[in-house]
C-alpha positions as CSV (number, residue, x, y, z in Angstrom):
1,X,49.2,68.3,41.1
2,X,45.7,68.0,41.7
3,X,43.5,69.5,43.8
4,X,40.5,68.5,44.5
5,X,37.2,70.4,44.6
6,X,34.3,70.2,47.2
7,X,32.2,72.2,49.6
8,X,33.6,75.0,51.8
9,X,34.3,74.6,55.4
10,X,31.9,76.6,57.8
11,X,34.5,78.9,58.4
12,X,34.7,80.1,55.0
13,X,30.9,79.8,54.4
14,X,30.4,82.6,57.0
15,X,32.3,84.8,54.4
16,X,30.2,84.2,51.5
17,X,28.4,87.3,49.8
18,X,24.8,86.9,49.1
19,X,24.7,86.7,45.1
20,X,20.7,86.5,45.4
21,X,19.2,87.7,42.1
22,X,22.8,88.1,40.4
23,X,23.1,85.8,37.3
24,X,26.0,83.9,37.6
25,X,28.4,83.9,34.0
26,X,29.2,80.1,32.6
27,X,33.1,80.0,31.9
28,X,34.1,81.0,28.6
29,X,35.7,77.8,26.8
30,X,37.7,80.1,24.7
31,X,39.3,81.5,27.5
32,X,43.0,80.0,27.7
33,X,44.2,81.4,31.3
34,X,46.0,79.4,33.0
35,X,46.5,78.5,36.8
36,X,48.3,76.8,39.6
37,X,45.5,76.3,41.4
38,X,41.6,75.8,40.0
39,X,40.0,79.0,41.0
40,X,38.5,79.1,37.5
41,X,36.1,76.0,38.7
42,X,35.1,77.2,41.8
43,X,31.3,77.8,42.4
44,X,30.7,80.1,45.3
45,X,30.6,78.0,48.8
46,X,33.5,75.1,47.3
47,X,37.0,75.0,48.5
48,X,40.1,73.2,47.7
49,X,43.1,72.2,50.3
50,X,46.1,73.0,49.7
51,X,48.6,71.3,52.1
52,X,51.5,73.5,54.1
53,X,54.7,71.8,52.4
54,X,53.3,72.8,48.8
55,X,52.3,76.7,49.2
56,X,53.5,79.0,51.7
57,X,50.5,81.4,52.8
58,X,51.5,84.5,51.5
59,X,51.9,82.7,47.9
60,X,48.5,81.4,48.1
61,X,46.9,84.4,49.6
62,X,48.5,86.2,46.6
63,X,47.6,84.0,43.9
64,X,43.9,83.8,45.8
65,X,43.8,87.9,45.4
66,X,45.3,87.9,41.6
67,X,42.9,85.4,40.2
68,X,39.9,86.9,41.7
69,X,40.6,90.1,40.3
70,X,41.6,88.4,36.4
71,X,38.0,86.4,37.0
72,X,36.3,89.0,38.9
73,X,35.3,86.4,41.9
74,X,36.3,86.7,45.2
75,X,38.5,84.0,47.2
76,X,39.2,83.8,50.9
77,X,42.1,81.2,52.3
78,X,41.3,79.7,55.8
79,X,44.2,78.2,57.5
80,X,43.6,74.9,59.4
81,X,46.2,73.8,61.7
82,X,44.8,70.5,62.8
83,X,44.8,69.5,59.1
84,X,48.0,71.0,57.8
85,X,46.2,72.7,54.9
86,X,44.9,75.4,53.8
87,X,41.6,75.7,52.6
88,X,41.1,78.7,49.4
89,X,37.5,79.0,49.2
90,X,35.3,81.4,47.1
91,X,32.8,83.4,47.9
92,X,31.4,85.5,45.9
């Protein structure tokens, strides 16, 4: 499936951690991990849905938390009941 990348909502932006000054590491072509989901792409302040029927949230919250600590970014996922999705953003 894919999931599609774009800017954060302003819920998650209000969790982003300044990076001012911090060089930020190009992804290593090389590097052959593999994921469900495309944290690897993620630029700090963009998100991806993820709808309710194809994650529950503790899957996503955990798969959020485990590929931030294998690529060293940080992740935070924002339920959105109107929507019916959930939004994994990263930031930082």
């Amino acid at each position: 499936m894919q999931y599609p990348i774009g800017p954060c909502s302003s819920r998650a932006r209000v969790f982003i951690e300044t990076t001012e000054g911090e060089p930020t590491k190009p992804p290593d072509p090389e590097d052959k991990r593999r994921f469900k989901y495309p944290f690897d792409q993620l630029e700090i302040g963009q998100a991806f849905p993820v709808s309710f029927g194809d994650s529950l949230d503790t899957s996503l919250r955990t798969a959020a938390t485990s590929a931030g600590k294998k690529l060293k970014k940080k992740f935070t996922v924002i339920k959105h009941k109107q929507y019916n999705v959930y939004e994994v953003a990263r930031i930082g």
